[in-house]
TIMI-2910 file (N, C-alpha, C, CB; in pm, 1 decimal, decimal comma, always signed):
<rs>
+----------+----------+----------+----------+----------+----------+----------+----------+----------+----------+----------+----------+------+
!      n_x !      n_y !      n_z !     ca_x !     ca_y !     ca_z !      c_x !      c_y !      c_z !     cb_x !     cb_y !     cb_z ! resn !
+----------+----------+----------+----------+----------+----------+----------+----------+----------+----------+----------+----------+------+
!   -267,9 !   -244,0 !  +1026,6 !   -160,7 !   -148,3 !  +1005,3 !    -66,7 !   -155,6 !  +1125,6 !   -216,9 !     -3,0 !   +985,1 !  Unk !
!    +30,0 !   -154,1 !  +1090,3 !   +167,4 !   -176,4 !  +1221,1 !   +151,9 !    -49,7 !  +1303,0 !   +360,9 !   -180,2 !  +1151,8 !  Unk !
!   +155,5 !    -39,2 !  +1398,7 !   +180,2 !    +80,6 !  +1531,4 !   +311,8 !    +40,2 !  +1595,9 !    +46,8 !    +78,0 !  +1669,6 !  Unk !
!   +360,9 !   +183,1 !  +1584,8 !   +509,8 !   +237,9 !  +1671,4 !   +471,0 !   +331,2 !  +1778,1 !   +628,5 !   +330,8 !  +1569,6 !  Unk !
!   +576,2 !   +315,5 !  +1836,4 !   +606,5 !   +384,1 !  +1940,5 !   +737,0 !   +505,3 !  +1880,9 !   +650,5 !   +267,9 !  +2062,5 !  Unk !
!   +701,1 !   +626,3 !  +1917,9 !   +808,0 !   +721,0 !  +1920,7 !   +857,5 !   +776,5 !  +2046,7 !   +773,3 !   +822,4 !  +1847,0 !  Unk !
!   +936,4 !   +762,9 !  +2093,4 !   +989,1 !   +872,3 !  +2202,3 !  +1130,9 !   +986,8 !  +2161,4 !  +1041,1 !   +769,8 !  +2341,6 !  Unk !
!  +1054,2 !  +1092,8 !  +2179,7 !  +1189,7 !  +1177,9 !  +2159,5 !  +1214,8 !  +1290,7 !  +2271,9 !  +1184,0 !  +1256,8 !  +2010,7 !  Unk !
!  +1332,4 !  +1307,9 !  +2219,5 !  +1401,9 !  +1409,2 !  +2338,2 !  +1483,9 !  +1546,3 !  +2262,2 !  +1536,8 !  +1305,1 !  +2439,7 !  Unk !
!  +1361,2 !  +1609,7 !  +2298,1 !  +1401,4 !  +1758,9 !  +2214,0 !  +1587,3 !  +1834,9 !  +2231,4 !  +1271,3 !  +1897,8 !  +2300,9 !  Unk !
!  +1632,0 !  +1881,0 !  +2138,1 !  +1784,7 !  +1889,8 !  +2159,2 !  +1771,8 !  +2055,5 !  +2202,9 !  +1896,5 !  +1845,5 !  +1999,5 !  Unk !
!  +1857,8 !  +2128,8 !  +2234,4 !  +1846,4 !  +2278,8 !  +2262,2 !  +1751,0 !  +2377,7 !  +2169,3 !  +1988,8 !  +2332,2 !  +2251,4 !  Unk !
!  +1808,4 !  +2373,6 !  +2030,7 !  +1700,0 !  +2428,3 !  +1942,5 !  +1542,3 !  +2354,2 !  +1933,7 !  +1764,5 !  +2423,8 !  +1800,0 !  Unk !
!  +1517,3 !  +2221,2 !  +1906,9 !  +1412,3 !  +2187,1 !  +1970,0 !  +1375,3 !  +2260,0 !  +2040,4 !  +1413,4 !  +2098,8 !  +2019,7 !  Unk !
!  +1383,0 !  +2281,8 !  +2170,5 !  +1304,2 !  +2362,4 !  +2273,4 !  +1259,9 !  +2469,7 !  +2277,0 !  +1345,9 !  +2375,1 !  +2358,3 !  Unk !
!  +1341,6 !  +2507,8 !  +2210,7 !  +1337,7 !  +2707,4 !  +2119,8 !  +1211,9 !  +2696,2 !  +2059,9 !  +1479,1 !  +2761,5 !  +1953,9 !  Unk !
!  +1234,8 !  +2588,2 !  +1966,9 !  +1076,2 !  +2605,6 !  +1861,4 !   +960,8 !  +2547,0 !  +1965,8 !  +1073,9 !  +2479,6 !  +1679,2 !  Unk !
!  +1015,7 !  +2453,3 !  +2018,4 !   +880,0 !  +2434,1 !  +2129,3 !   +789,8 !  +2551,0 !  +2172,2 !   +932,0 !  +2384,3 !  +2271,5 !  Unk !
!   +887,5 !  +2606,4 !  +2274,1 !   +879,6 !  +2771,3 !  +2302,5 !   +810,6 !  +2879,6 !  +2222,8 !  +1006,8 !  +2821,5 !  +2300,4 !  Unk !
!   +809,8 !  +2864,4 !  +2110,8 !   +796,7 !  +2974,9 !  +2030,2 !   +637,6 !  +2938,3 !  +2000,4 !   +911,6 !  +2985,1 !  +1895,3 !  Unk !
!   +630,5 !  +2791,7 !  +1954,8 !   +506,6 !  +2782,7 !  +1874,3 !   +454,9 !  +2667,9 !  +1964,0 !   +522,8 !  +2750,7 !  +1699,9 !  Unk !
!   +453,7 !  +2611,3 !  +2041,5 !   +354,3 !  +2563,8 !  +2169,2 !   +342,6 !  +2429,1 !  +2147,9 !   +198,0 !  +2630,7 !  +2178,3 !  Unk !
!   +273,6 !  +2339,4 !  +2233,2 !   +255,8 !  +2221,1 !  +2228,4 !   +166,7 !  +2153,5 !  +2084,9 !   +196,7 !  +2202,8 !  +2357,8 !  Unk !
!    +36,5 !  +2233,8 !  +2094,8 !    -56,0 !  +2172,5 !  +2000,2 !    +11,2 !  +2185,1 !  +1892,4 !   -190,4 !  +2226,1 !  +1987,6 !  Unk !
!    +79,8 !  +2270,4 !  +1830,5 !   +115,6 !  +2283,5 !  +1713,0 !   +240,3 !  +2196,2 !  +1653,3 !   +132,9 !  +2411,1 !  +1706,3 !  Unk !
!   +274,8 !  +2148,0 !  +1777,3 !   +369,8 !  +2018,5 !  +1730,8 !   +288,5 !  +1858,2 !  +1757,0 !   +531,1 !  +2024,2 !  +1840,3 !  Unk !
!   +156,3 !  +1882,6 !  +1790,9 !   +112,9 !  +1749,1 !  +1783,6 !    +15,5 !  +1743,7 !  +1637,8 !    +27,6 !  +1708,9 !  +1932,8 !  Unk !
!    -27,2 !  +1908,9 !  +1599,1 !    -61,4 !  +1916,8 !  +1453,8 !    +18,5 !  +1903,2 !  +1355,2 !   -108,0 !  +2016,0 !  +1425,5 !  Unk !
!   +149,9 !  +1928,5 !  +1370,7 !   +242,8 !  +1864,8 !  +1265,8 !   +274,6 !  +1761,3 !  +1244,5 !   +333,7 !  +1892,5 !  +1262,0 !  Unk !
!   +251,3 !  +1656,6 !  +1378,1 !   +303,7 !  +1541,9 !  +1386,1 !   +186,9 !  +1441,6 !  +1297,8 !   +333,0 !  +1509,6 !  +1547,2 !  Unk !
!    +24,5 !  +1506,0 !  +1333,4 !    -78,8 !  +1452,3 !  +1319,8 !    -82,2 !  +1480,3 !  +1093,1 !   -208,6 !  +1543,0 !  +1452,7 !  Unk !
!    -51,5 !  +1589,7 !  +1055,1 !    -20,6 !  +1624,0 !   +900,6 !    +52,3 !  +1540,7 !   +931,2 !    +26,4 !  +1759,6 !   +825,9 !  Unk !
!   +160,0 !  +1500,6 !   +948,2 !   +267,8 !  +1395,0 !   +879,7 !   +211,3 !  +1279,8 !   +895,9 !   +415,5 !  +1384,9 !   +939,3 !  Unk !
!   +194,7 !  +1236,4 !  +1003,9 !   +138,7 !  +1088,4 !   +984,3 !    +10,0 !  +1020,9 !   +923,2 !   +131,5 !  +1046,0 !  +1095,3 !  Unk !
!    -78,5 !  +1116,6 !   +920,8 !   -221,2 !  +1111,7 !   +886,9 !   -240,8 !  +1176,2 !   +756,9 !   -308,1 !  +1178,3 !   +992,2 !  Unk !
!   -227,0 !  +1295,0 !   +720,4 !   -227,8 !  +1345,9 !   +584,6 !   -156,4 !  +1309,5 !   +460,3 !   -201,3 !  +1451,5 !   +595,6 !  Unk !
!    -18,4 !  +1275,9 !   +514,2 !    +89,7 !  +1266,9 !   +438,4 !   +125,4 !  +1114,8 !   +409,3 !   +197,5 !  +1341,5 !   +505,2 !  Unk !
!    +94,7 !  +1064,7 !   +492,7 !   +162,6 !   +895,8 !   +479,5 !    +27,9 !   +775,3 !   +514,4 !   +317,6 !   +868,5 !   +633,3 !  Unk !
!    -98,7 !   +869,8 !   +511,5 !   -167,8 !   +771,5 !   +517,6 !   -172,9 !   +651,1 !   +663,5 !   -125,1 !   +722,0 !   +396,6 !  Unk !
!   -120,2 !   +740,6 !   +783,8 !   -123,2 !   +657,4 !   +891,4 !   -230,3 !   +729,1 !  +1028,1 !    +44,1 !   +636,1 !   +931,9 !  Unk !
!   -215,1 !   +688,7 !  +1114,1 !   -315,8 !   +749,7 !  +1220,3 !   -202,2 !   +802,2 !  +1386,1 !   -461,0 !   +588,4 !  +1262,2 !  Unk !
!   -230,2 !   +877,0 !  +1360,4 !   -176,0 !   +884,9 !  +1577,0 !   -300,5 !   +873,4 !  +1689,0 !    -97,5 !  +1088,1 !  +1637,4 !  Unk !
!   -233,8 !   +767,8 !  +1728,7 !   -348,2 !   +719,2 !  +1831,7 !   -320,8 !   +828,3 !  +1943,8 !   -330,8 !   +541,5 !  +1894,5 !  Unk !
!   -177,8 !   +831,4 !  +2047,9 !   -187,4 !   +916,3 !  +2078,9 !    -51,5 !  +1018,5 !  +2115,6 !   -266,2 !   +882,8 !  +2149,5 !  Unk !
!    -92,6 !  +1148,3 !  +2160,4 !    +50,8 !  +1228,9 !  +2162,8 !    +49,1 !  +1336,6 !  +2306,0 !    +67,4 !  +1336,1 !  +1995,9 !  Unk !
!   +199,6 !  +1283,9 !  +2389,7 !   +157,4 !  +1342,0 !  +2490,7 !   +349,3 !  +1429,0 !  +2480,4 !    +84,3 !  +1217,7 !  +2639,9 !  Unk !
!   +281,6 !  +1526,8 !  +2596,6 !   +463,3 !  +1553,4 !  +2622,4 !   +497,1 !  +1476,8 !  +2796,4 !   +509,8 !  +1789,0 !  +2629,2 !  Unk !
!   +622,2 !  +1487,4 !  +2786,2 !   +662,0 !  +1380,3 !  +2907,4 !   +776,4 !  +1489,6 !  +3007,6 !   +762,5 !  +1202,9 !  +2825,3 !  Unk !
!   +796,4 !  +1438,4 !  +3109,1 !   +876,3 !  +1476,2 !  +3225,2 !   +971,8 !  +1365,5 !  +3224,0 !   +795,5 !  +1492,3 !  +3364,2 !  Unk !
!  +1133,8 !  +1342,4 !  +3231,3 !  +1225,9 !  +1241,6 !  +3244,4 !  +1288,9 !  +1204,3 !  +3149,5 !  +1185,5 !  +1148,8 !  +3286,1 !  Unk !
!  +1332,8 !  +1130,9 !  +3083,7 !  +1399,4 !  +1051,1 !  +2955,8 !  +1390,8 !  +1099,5 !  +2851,1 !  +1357,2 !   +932,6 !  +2925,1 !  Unk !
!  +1233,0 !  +1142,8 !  +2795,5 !  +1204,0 !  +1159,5 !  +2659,3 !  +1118,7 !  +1285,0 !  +2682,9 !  +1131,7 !  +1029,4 !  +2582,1 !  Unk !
!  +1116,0 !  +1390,5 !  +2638,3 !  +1009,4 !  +1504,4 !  +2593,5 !   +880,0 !  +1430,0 !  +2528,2 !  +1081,5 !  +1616,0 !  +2471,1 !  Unk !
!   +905,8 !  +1413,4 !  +2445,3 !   +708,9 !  +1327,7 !  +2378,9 !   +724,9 !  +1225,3 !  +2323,5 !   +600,2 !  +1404,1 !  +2245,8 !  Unk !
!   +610,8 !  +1178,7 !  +2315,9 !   +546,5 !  +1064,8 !  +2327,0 !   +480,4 !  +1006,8 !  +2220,4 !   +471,3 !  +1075,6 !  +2413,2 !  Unk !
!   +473,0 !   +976,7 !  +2118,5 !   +378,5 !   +958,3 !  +2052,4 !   +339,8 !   +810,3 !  +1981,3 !   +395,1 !  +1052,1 !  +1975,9 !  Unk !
!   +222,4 !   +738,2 !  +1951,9 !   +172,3 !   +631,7 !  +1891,4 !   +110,7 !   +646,0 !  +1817,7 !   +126,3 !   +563,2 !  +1939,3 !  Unk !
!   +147,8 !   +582,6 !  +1700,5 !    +81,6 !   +557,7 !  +1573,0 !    +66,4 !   +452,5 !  +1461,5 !   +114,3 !   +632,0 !  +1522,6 !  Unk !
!    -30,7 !   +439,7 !  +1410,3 !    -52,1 !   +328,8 !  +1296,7 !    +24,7 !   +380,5 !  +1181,3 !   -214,6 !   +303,3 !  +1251,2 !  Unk !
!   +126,1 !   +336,2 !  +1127,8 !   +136,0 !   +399,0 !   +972,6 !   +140,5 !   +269,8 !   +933,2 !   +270,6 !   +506,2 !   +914,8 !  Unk !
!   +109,9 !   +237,6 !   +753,8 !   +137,8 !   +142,4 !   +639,4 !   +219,2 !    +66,3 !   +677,8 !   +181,8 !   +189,9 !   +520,8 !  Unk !
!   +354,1 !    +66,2 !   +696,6 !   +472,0 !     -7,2 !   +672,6 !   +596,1 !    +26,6 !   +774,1 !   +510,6 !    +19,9 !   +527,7 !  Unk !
!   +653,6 !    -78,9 !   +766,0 !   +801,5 !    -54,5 !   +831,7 !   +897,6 !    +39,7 !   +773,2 !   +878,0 !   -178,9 !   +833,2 !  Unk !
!   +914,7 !    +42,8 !   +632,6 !   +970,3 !   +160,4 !   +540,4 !   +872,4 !   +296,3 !   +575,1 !   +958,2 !   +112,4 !   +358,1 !  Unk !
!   +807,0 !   +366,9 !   +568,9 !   +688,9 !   +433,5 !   +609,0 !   +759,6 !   +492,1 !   +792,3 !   +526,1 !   +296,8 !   +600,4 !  Unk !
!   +731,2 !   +418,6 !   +894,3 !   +803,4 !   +427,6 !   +985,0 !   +924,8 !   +508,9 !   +975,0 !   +822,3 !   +320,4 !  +1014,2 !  Unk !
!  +1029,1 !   +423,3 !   +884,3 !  +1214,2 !   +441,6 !   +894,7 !  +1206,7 !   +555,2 !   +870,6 !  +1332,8 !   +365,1 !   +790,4 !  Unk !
!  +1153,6 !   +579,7 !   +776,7 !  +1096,5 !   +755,6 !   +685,0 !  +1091,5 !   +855,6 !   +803,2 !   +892,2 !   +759,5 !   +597,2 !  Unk !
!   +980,1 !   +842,3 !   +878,3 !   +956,8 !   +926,6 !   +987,0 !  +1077,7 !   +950,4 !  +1072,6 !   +851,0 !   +873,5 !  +1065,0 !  Unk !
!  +1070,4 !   +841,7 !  +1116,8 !  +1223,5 !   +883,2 !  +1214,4 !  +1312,5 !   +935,0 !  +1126,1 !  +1313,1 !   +749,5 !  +1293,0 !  Unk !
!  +1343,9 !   +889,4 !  +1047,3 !  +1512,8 !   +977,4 !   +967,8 !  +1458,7 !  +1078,3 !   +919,1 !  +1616,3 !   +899,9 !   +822,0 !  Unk !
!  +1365,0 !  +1116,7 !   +918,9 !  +1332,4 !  +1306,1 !   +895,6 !  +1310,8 !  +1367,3 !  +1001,6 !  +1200,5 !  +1357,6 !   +812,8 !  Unk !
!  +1219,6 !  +1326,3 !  +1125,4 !  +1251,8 !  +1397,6 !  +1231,1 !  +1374,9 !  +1432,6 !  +1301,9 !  +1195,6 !  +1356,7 !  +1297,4 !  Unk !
!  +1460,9 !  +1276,9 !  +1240,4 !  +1627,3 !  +1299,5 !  +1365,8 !  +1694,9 !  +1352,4 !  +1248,0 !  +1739,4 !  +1120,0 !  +1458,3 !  Unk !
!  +1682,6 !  +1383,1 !  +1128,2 !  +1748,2 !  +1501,3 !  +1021,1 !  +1736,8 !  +1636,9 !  +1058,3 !  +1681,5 !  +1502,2 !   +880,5 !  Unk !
!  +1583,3 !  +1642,3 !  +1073,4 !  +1598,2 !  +1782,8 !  +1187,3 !  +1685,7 !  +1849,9 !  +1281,8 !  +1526,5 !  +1776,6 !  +1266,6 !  Unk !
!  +1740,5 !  +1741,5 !  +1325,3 !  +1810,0 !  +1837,7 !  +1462,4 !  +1752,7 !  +1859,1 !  +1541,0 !  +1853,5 !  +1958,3 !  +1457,0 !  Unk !
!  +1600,3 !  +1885,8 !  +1544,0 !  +1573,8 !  +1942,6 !  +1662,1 !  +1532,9 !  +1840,0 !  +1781,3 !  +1470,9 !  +2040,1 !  +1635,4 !  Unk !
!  +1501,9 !  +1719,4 !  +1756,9 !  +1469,8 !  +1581,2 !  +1834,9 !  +1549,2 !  +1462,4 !  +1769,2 !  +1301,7 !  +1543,2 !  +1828,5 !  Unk !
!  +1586,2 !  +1428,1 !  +1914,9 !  +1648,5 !  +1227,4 !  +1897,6 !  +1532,3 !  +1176,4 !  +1895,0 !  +1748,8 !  +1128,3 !  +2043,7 !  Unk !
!  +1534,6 !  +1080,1 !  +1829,9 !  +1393,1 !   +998,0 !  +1816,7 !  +1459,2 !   +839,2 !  +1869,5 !  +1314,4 !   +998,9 !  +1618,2 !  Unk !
!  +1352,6 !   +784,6 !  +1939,0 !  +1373,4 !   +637,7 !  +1956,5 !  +1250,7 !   +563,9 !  +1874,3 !  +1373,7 !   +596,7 !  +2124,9 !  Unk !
!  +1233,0 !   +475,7 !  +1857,2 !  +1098,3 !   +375,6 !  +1729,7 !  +1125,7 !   +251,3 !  +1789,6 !  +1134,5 !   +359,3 !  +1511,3 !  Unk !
!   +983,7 !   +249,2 !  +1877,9 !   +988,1 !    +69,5 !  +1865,1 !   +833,9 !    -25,5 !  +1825,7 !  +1040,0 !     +6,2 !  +2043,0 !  Unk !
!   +799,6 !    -86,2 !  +1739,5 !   +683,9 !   -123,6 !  +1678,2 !   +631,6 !   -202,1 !  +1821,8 !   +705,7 !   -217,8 !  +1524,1 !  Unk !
!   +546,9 !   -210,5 !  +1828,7 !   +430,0 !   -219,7 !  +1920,5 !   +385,4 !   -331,0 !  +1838,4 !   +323,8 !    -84,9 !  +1943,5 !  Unk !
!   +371,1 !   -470,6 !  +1932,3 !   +251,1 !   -542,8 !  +1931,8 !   +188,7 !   -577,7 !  +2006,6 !   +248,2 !   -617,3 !  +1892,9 !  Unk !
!    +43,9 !   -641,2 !  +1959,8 !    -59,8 !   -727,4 !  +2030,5 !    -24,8 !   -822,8 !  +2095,9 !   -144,0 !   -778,9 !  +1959,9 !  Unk !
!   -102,6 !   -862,3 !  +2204,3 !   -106,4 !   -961,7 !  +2300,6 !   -135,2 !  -1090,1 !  +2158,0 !   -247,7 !   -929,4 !  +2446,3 !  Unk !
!   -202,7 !  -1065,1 !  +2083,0 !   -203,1 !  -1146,9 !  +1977,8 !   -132,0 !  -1214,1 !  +1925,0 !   -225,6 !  -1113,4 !  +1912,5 !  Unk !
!    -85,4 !  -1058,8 !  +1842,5 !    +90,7 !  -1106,1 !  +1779,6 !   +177,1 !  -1160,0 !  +1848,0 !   +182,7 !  -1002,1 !  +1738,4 !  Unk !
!   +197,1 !  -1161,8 !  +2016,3 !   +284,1 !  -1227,0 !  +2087,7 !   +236,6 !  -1358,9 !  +2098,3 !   +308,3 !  -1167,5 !  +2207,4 !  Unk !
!   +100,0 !  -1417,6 !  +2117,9 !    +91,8 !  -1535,9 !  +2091,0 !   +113,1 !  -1619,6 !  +1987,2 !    +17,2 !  -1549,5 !  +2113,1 !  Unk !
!    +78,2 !  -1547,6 !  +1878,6 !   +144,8 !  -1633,7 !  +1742,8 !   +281,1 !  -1602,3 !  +1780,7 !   +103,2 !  -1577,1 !  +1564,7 !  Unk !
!   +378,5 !  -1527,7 !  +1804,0 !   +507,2 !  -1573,8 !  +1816,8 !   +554,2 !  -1667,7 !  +1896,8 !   +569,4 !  -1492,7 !  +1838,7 !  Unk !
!   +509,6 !  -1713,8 !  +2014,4 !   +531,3 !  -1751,5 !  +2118,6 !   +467,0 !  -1909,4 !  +2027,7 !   +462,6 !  -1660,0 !  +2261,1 !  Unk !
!   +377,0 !  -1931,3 !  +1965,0 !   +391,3 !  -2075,3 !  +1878,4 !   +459,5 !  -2084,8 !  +1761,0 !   +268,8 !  -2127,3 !  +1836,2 !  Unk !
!   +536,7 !  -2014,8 !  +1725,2 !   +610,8 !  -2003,1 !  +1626,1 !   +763,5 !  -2053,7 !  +1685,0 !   +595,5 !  -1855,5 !  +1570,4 !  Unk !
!   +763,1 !  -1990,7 !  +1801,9 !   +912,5 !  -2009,8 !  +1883,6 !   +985,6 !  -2149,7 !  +1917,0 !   +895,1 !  -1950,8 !  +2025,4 !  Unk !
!   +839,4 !  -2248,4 !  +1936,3 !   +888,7 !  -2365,5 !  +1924,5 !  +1007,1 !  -2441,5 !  +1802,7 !   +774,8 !  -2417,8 !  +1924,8 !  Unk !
!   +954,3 !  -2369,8 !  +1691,0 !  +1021,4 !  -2405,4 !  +1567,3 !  +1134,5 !  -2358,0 !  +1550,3 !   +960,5 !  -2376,4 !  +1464,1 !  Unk !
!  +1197,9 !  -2242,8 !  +1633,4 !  +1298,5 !  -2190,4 !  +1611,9 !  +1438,6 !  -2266,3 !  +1678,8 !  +1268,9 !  -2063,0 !  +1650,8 !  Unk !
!  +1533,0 !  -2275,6 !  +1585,8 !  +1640,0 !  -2334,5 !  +1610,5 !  +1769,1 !  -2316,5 !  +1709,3 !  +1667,3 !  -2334,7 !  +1515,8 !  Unk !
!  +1749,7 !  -2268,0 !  +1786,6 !  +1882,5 !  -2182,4 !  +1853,1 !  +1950,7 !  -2236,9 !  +1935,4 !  +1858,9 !  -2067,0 !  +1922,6 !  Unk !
!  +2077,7 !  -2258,7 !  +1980,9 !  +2205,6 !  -2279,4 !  +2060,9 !  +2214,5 !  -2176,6 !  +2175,7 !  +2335,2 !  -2265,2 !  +1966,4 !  Unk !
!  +2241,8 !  -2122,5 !  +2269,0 !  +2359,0 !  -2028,2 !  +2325,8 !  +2433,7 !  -2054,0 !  +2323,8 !  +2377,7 !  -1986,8 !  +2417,8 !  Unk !
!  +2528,2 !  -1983,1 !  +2331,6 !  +2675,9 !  -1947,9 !  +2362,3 !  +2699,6 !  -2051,8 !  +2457,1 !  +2708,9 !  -1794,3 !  +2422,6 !  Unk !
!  +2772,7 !  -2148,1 !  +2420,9 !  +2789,4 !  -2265,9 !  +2537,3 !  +2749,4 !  -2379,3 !  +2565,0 !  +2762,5 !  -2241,6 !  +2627,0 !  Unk !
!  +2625,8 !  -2341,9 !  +2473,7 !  +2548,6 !  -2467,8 !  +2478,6 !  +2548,3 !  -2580,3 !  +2443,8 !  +2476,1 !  -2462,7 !  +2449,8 !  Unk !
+----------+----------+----------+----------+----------+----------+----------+----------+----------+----------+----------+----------+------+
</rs>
């Protein structure tokens, strides 16, 4: 199953609901959506200091599955979301023999 990366950064109202209803209860919503609802797992969910408010990793099904998540959380309003799929030292080696085959120029070249 593919694993992403989420980072988001709560917007003013965000923080309100933060405030109101606490940490766990936004890593239990996060954990119903990804796990109950879509059939994926959160490995793990933290909140952060700097760039992004939280943190979170997870296995879901698919790349569509993923897009889903983010465009309903950043429909919200209340968090920007960033998504970047996560791979294996694995998966980078099969790419990295795959790369040979790839055809490319630069600019100039």
């Amino acid at each position: 199953m593919p694993r992403y990366l989420w980072r988001g950064s709560y917007t003013t109202d965000g923080i309100r609901g933060l405030l109101n209803e606490g940490g766990t209860s936004r890593r239990e919503a996060v954990e119903r959506l990804t796990v109950d609802e879509l059939g994926g797992m959160v490995e793990a969910f933290y909140f952060a200091f700097g760039g992004h408010d939280v943190v979170v990793i997870a296995d879901v099904p698919d790349p569509a599955t993923a897009a889903a998540i983010t465009m309903t959380i950043r429909a919200s309003g209340a968090v920007e979301v960033e998504t970047a799929v996560l791979l294996t030292p694995e998966e980078i080696d099969a790419a990295a023999e795959k790369a040979s085959a790839v055809a490319y120029r630069p600019p100039g070249g």
